[in-house]
GULOKOL-812645 format. One record per atom (N, C-alpha, C, CB): x, y, z. Coordinates in steps of 0.001 Angstrom, whole numbers, padded with zeros to 6 digits, always signed. Atoms other than C-alpha are relative to their C-alpha. Glycine has a CB too. Layout:
XYZ ...
END
This chain:
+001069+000458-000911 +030353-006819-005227 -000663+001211+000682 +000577-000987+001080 +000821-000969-000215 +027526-004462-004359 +000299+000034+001600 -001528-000270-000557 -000319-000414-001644 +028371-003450-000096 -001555+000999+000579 +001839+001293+000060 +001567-000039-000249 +025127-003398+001805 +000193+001233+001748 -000856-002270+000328 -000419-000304-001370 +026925-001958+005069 -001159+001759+000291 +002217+000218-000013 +000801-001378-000310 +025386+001667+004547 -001615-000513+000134 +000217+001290-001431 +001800+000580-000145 +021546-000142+004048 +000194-000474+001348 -000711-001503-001210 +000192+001000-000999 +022153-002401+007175 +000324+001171+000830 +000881-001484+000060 +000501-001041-001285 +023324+000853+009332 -000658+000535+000329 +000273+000699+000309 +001133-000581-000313 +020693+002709+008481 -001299-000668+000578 -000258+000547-001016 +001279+001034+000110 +018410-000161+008990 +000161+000478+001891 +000296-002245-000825 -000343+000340-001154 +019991-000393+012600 -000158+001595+000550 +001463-000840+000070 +000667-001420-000184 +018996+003481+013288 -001121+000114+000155 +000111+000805-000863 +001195-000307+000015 +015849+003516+012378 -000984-001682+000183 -000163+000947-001454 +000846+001178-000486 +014698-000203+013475 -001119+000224+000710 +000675-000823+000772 +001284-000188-000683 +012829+000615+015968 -000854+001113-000464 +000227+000192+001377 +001114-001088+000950 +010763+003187+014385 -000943-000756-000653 +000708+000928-001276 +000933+000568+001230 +009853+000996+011547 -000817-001583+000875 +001336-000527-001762 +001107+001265-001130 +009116-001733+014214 -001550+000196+000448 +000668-000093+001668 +000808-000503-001009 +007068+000279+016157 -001291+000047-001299 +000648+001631+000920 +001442+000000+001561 +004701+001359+012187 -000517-001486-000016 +000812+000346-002127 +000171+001380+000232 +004970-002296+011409 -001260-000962+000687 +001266-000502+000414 +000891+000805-001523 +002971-003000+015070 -001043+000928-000545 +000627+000249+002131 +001136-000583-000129 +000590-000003+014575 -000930-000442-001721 +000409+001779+000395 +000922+000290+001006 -000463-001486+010970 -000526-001371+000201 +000599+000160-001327 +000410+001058-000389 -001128-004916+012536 -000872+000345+000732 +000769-000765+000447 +001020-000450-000995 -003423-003246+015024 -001016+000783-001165 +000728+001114+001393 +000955-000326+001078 -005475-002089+011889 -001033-001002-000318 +000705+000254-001195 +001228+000966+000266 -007103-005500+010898 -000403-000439+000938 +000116-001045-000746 +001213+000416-001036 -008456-005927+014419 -001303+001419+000423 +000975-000515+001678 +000863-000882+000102 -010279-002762+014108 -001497-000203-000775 +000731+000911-000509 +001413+000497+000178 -013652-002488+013025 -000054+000327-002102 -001416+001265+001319 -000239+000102+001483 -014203-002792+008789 -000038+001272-000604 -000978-000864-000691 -000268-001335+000407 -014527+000507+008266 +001375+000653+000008 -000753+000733+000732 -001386-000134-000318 -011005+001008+009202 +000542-000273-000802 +000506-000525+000877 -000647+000686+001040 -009736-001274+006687 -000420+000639-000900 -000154-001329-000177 +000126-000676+001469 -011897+000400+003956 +000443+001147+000059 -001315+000139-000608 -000230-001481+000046 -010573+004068+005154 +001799-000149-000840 -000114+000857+002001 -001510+000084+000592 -006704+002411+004391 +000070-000466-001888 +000887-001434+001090 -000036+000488+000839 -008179+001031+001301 -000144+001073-001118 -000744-000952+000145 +000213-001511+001012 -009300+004546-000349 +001388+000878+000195 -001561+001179+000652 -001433-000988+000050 -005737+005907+000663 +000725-000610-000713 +000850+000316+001283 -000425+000719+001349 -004454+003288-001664 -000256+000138-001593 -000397-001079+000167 +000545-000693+001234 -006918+003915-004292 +000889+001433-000494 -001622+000416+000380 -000615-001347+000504 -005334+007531-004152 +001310+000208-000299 -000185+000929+000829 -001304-000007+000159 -001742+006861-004141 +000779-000188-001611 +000343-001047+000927 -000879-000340+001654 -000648+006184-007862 +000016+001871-000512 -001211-001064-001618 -000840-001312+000720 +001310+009532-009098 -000385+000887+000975 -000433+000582-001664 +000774-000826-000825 -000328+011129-006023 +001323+000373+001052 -001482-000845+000705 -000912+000753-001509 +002063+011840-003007 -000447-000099+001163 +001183+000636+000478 +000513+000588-000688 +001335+009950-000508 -000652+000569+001801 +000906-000918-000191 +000178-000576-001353 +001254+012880+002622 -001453+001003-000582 +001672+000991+000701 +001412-000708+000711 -001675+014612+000042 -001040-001075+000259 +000098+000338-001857 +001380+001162+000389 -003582+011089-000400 +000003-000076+001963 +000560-002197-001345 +000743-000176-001642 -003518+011154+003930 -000896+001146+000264 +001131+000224+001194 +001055-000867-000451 -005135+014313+004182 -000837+000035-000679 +000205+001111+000222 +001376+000081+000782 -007573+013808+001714 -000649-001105+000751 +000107-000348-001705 +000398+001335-000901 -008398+010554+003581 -000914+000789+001181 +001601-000978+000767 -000152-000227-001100 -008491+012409+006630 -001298+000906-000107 +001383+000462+000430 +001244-000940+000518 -010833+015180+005191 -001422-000703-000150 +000356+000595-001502 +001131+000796+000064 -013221+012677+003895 -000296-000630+001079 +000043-000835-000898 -000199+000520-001447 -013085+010853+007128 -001378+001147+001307 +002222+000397+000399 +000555-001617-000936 -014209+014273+008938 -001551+000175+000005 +000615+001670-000875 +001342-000693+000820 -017016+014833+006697 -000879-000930-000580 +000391+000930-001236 +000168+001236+000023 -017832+011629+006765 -000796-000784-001684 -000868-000124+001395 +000170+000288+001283 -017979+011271+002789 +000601-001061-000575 +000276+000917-000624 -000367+001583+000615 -016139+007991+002616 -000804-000716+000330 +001203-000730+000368 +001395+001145-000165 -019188+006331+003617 -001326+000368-000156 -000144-000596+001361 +001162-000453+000656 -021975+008254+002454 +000016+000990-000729 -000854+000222+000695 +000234-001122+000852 -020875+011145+000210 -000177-000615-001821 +001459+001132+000300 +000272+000554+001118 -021350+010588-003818 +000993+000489-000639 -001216+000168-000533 -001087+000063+001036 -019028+010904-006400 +000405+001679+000052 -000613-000665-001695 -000777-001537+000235 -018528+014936-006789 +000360+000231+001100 -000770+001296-000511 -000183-000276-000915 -018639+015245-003271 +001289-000389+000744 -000921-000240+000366 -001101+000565-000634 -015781+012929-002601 +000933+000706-000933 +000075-001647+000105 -000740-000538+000651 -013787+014542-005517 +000051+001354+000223 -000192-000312-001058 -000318-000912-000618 -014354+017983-004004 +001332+000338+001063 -000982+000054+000422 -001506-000256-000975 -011687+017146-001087 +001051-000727-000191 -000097-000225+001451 -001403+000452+000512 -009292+015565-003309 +001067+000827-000428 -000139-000735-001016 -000574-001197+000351 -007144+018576-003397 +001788-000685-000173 -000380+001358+001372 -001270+000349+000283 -003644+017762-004801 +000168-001737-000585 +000796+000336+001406 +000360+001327+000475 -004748+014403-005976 +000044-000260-001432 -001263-000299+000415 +000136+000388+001838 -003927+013447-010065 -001652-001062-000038 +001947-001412-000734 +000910+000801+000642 -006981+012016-011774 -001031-000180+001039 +000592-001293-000540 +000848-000139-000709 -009352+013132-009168 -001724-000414-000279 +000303+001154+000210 +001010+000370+000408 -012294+012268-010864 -000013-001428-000446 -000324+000821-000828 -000628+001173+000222 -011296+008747-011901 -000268-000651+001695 +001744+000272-000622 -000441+000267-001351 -010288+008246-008124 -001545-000032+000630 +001159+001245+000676 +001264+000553-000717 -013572+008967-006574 -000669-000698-000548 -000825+000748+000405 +000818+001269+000295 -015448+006827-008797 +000421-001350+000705 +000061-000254-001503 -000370+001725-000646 -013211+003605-007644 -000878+000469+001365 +002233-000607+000412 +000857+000171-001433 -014149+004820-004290 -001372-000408+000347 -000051+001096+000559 +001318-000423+000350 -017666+005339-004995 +000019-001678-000242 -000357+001336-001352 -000045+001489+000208 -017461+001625-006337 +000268-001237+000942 +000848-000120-000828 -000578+001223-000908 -015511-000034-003912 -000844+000269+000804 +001499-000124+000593 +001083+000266-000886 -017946+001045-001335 -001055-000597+000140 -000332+000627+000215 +000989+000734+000322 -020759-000510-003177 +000984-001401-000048 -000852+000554-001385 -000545+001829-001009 -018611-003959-002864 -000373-000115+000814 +001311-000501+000566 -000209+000175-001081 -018131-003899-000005 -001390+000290+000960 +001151+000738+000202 +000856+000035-000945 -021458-002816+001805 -000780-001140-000223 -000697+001137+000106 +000891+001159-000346 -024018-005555+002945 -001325+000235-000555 -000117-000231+001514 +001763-000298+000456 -027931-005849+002387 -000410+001214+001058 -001285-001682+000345 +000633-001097-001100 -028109-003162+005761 +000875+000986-000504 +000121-000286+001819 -001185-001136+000402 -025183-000624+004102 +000869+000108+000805 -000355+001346-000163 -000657+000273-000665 -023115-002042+006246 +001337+000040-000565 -000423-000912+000455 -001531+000764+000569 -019271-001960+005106 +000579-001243+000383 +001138+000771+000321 -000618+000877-000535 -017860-005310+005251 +000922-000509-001037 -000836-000884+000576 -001230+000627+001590 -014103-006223+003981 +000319-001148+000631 +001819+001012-000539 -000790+001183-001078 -012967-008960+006686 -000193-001009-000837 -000659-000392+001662 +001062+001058+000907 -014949-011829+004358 +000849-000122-001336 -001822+000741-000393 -000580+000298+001168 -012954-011162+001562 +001653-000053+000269 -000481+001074-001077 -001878+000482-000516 -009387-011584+003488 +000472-001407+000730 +000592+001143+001307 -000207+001919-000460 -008067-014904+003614 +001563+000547+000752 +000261-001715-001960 -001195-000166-000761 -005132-013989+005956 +001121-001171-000039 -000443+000203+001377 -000772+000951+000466 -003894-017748+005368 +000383-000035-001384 -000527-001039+000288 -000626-000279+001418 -003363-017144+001724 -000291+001233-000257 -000464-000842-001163 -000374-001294-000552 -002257-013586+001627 +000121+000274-002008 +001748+000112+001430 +000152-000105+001043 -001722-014094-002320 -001586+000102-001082 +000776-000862-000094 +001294-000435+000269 -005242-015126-003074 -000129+001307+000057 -000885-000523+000769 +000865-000946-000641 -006767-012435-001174 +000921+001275-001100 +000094+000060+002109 -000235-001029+000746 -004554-009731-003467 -000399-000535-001333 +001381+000518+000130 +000271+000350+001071 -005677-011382-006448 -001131+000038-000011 +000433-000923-000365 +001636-000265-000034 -009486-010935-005512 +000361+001279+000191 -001128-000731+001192 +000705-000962+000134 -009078-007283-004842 +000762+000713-001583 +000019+000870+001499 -000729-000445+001590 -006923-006633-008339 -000978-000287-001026 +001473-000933-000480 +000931+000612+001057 -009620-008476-010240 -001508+000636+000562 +000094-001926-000022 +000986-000369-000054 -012355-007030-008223 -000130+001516+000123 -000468-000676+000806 +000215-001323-000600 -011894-003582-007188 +000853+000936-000768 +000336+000043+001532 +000133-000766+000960 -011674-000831-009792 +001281+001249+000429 -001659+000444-000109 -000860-001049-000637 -008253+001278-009380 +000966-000476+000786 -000692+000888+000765 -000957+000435-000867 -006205-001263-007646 +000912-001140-000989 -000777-000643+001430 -000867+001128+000746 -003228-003121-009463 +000853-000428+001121 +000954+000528-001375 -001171+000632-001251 -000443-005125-007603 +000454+000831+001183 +001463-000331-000664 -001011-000519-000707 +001102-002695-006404 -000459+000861+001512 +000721+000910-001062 +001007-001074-001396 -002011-000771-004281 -000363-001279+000221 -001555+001467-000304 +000778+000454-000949 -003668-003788-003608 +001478-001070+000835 -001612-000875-000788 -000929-000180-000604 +000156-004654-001964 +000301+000295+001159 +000348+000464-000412 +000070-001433-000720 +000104-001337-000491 -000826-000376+001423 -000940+001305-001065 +000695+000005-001155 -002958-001861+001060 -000257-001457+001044 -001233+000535-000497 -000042+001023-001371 -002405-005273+002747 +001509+000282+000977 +000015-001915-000655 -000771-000197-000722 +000305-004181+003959 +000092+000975+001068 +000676+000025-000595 +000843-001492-000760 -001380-000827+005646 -000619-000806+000765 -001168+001182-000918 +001236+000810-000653 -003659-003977+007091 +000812-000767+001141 -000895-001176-001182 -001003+000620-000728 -000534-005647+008847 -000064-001121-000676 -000117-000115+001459 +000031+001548+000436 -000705-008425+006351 +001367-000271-001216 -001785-000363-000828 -000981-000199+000780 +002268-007213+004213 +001549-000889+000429 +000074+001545+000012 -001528+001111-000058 +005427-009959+005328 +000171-000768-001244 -000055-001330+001279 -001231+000513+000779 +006151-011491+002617 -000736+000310-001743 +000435-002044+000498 +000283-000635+001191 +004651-008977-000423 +000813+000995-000084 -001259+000401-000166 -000767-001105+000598 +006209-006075-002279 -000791+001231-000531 +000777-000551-001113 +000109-001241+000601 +005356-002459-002967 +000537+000329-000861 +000155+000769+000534 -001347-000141+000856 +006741-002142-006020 -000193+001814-001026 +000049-001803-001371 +000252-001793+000725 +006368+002011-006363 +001613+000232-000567 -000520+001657+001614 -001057-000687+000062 +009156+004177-007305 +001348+000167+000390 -000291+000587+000191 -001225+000056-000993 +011022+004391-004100 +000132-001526+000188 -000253+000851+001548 -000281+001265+000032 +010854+000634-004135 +001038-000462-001060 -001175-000624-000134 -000442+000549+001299 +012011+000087-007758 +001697+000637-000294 -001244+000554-001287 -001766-001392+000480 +015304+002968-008012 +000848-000981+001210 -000163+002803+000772 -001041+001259-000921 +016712+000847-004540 +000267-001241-000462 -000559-000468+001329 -000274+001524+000369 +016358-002482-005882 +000923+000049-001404 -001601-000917-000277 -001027-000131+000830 +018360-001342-009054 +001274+000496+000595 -000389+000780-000992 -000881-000257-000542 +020734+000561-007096 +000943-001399+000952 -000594+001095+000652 -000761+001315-000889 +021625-003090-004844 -000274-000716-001034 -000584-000678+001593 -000026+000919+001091 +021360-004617-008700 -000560-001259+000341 +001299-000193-000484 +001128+001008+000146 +018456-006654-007325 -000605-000263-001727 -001304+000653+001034 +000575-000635+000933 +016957-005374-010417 +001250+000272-001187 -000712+001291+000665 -001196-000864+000782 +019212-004421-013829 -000667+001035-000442 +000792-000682-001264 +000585-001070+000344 +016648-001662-014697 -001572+000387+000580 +000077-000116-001358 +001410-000472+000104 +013516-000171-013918 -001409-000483-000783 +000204+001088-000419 +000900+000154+000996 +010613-001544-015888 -000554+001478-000223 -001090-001090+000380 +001232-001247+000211 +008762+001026-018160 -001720-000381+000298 +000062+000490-001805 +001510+000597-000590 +005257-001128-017588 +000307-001513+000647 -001319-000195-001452 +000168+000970-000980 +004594-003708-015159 -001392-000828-000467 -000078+000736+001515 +001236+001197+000477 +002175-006812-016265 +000362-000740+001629 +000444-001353-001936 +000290+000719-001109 +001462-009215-013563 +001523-001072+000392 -001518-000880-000401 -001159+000695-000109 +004342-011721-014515 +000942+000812+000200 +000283-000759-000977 -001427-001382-000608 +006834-008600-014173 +000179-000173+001270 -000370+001870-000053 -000043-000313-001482 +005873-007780-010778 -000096-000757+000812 -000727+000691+000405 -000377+000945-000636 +005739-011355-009463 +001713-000457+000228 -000756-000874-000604 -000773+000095+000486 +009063-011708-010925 +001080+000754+001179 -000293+000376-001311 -000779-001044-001264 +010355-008485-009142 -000220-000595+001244 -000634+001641+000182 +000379+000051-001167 +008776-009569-006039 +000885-000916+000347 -001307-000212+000247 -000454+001005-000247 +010549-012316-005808 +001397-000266+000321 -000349-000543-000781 -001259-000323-000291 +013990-011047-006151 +000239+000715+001147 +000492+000598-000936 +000209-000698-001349 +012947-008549-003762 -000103-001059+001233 -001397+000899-000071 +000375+000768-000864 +011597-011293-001422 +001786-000871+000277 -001493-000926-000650 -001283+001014-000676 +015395-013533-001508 +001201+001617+000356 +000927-001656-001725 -000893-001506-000616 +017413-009806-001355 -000215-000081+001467 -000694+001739-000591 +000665-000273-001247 +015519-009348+001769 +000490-001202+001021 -001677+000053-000231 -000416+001355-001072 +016293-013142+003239 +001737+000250+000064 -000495-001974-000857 -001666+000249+000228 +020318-012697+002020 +000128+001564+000957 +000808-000041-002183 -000898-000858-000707 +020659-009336+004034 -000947-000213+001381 +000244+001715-000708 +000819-000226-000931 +018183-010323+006941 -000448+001279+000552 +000398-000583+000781 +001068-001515-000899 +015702-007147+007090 -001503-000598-001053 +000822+002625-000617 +001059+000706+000731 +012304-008708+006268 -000900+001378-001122 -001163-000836+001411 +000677-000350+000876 +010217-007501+003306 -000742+001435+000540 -000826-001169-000375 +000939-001370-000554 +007938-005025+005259 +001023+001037+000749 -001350-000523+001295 -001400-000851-000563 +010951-003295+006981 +000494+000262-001061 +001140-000685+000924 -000717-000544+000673 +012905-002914+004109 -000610+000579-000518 +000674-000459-000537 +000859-000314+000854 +009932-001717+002177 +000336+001645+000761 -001627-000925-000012 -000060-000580-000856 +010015+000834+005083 +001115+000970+000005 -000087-000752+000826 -001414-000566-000178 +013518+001589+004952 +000362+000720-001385 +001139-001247+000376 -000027-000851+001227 +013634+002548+001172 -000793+000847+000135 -000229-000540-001177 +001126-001060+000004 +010900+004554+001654 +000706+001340+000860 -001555-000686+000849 -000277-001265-000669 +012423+006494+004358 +001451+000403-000518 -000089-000148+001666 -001334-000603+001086 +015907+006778+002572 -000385+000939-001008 +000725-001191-000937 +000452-001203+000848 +013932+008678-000121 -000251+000690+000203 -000606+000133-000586 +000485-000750-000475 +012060+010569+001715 +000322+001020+001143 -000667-000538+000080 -000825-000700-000753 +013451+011370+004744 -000992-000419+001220 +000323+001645-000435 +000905+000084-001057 +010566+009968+006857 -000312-001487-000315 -001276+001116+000002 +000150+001489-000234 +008925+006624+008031 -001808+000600-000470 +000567-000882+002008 +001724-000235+000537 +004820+006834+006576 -000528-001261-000244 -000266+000895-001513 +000504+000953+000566 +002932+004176+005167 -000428+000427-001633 -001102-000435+000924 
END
């Protein structure tokens, strides 16, 4: 029988920490829509990327205020440490055209059904160029809407085999896979009481050594 005692102490260490993220990504979707699309291009950047590179590139563009009016080379200029940098700013470049209005207004609020939390990731997987399960996941969960979805990266996938949630790793992930996973993930999570977005949290910082998004 797999012994959870080392997950649940650490959990009980670093609770409040991951509490405290948990609160400051819920205070994201009352911000203004631009906000939401700045968490949504740090998603875009995250596959094979690591994830303290895809913040300061964020952060850069942000500055220079090229996530909302720079053009495609320009945004791939301050993708420094970023795989498939050219790829990447196009989604961006794209998703911005979604998302702005008839005034070039950004607006994402309209396309988040907060009562069905599944929908709403299934419109931006099918609509938005660069986002599979796992970012458009990511990024509701960056939105405070992540309770009862799954990140299913790396540091997600090696823990859930290690507590033989999982008996292996997938080499590719289709849609039925990663519902599949999610799901085991989702009753794991009820049988050791640390909800979905916390534990997500807690593997993350076991790998790493830090709490991030």
């Amino acid at each position: 029988m797999i012994k959870y005692n080392s997950l649940i102490r650490n959990y009980k260490i670093k609770k409040n920490e991951i509490k405290n993220r948990i609160r400051e990504f819920r205070e994201i979707f009352d911000k203004k829509d631009k906000e939401l699309f700045f968490e949504l291009c740090f998603c875009i950047l995250t596959p094979q990327s690591k994830a303290i590179n895809c913040a300061k590139a964020i952060e850069n563009l942000i500055k220079s205020n090229l996530l909302l009016k720079g053009n495609k080379a320009q945004i791939r200029s301050k993708l420094k440490g970023i795989r498939f940098s050219n790829n990447k700013a196009d989604y961006i470049v794209a998703a911005r055209s979604s998302f702005k209005n008839s005034g070039g207004v950004i607006k994402m609020k309209n396309k988040i059904d907060i009562n069905d939390i599944y929908k709403t990731r299934d419109w931006f997987v099918k609509n938005i160029k660069g986002l599979g399960y796992k970012e458009s996941s990511h990024f509701l969960r960056n939105i405070g809407l992540g309770y009862d979805i799954a990140i299913l990266d790396r540091h997600i996938l090696r823990n859930l085999e290690k507590y033989k949630v999982i008996k292996n790793i997938p080499v590719s992930m289709s849609k039925k896979k990663y519902l599949i996973i999610e799901d085991k993930f989702r009753k794991f999570s009820k049988k050791i009481n640390i909800s979905m977005e916390e534990l997500d949290l807690l593997f993350w910082s076991l790998e790493t050594g830090f709490i991030f998004k």
